[in-house]
N, C-alpha and C positions, 0 to 999 in steps of 0.2 A: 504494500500500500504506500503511494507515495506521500511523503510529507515532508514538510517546510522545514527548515532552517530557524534558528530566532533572529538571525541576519535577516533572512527573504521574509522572514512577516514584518520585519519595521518597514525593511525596503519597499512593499508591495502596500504596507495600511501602516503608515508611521501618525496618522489621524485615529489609531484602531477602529478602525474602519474601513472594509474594501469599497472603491466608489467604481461603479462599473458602470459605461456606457454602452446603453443597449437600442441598437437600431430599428424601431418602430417600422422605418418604410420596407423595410424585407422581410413578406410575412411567413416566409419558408422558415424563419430564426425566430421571429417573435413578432404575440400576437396580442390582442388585448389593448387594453385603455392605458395613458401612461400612469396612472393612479397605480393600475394593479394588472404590469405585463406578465405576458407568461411567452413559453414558446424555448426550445432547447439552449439559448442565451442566457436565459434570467436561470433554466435548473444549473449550465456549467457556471455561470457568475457563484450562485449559491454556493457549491460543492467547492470553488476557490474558497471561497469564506471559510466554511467548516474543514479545511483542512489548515486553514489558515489559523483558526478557533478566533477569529473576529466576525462582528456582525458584516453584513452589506445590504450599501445602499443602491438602487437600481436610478440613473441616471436614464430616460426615455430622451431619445431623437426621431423627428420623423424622415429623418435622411440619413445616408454614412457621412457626405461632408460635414454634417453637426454634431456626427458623433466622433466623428475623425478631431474635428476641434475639440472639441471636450477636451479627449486623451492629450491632445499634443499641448494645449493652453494650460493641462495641470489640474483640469476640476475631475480628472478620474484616473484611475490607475489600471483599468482593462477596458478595452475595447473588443468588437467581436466584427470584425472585417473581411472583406477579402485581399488577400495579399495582392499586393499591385507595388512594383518600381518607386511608382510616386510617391506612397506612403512609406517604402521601407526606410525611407529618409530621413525619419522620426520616428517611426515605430517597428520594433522588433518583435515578430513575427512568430508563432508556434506551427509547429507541421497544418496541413487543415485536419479539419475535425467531422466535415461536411465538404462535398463537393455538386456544384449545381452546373448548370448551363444557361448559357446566353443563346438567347433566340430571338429570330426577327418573326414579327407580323407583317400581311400585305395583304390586301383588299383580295380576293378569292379568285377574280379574271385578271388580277396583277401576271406581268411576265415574269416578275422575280423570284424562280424558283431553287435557288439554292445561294448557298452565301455567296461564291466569287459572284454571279450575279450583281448582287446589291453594290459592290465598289465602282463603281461607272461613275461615271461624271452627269450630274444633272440628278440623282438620287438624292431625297434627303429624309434621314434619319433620324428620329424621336426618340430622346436619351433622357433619362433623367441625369439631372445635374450632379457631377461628381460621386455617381453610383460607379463601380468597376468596369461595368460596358462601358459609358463615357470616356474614362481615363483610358480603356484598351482602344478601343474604337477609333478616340483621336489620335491614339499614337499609331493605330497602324493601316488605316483607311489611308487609300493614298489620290483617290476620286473623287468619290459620295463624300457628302456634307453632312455634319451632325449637327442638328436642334436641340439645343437644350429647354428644357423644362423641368413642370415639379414630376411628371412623369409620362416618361416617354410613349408607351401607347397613348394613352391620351392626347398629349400632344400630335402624334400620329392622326387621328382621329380629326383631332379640331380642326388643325392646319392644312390637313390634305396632301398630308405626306406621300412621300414611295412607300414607305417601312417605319416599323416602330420596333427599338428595341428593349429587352425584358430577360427576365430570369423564367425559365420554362414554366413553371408549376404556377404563377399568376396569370402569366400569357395564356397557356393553356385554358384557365378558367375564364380568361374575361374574351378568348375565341367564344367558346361554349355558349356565351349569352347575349353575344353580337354576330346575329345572321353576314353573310357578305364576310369573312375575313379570314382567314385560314395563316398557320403555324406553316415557315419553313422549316423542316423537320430538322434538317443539317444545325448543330449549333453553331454561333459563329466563335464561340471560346468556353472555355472551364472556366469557372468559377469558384476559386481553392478560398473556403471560408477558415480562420484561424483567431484564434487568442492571439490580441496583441498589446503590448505596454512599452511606453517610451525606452530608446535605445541605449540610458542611464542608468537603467538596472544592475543590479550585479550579477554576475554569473552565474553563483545559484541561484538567486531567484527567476532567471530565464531555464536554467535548469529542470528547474520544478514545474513551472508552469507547460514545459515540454514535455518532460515525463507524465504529468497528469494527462496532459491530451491524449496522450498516448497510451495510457492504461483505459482511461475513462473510455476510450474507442474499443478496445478490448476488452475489455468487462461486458461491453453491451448498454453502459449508459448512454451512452449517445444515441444508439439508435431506439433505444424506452424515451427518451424526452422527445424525440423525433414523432415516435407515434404516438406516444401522448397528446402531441399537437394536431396530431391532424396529416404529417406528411408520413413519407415514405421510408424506413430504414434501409434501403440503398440506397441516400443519401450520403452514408456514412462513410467518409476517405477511408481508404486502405490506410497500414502500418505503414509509417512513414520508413520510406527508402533514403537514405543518405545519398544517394546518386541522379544528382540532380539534371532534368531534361530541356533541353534546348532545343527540341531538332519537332517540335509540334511545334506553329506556329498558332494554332487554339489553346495554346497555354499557358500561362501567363509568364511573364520572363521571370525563374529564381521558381518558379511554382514545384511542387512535390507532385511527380509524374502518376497516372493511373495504372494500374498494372495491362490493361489494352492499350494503353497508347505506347 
């Protein structure tokens, strides 16, 4: 069973208190009111706490760039993101813990049937604002145009876009209840979700909060808070591999490779 340090519990709640920023807009991690969220974020924030043996307080964002602020401004000491370049800038990173997909939407007689598709010129692309698709999208779209909003299908939607894109399991459901619009199957990237805390830490307390991922995925809590919520336990990232992949470019750069890719 892994456990903390008396170093890594100051360093992690020197407030004795863990303050964890938990991102509202991605409802595949967490769900609920900011009063009283739930969703596999708020049970792995908990389980830091109690191995910590200090309380925690749940910080709600309705986006990652507000929750990304949080953690880097100092008002919390875990974040729960996707690993992305831009961010590891500031914050250090745990294996993921969950892995999703990025996927585009397009009107159902749209020509755009697979991702190389969508990168043309004269395309444009409904992103939510400094969600992971965004950050990957802009850096590697070298055509298509991306629109930002507070959310990308939607914005898709209103403006009259080519494409909208999204994490599958929302996309999917808001296909479902909007006649005319169909899921390109193909993803356009992974989406490696992870435990993250500023890059000031000490070693073991990045330590520990690696090891815990990594049990807690083995044990099978991960995938019990997963279906707890509502999603899928094959969600849940494989054991993390120390040999890191480069050669997908659906991956995020630095990401922890799938055992298919």
């Amino acid at each position: 069973m892994t456990t903390a340090s008396a170093a890594a519990v100051e360093d992690l709640a020197p407030s004795g208190i863990l303050r964890a920023s938990i991102n509202l807009g991605n409802p595949v991690l967490a769900q609920g009111m900011p009063e009283a969220p739930a969703g596999v974020t708020v049970d792995l924030s908990r389980e830091v706490g109690a191995r910590l043996g200090v309380p925690v307080e749940l910080l709600t964002f309705d986006a990652a760039r507000t929750s990304y602020a949080a953690m880097v401004e100092g008002r919390a000491e875990l974040c729960f993101l996707a690993v992305d370049p831009a961010r590891e800038a500031a914050v250090s990173f745990t294996p993921p813990y969950v892995v999703i997909e990025g996927v585009y939407v397009v009107a159902s007689d749209s020509d755009l049937n697979a991702v190389a598709d969508v990168d043309r010129a004269g395309i444009r692309i409904g992103v939510k604002e400094g969600s992971a698709y965004d950050l990957f999208l802009s850096r590697t779209l070298q055509h298509a145009t991306v629109v930002r909003g507070a959310e990308g299908v939607e914005l898709f939607m209103a403006e009259g876009l080519e494409a909208g894109a999204g994490i599958r399991q929302p996309v999917n459901r808001f296909v479902e209840t909007h006649p005319g619009l169909r899921i390109i199957e193909e993803r356009f990237m992974e989406i490696q979700q992870a435990v993250g805390t500023t890059r000031n830490r000490r070693s073991d307390t990045l330590a520990f909060l690696r090891d815990l991922v990594e049990e807690l995925k083995a044990s099978g809590f991960v995938a019990a808070a997963l279906v707890r919520s509502g999603e899928s336990n094959a969600l849940v990232a494989p054991a993390a591999d120390t040999r890191r992949s480069r050669t997908d470019p659906r991956t995020l750069a630095g990401g922890w490779p799938r055992p298919h890719d």
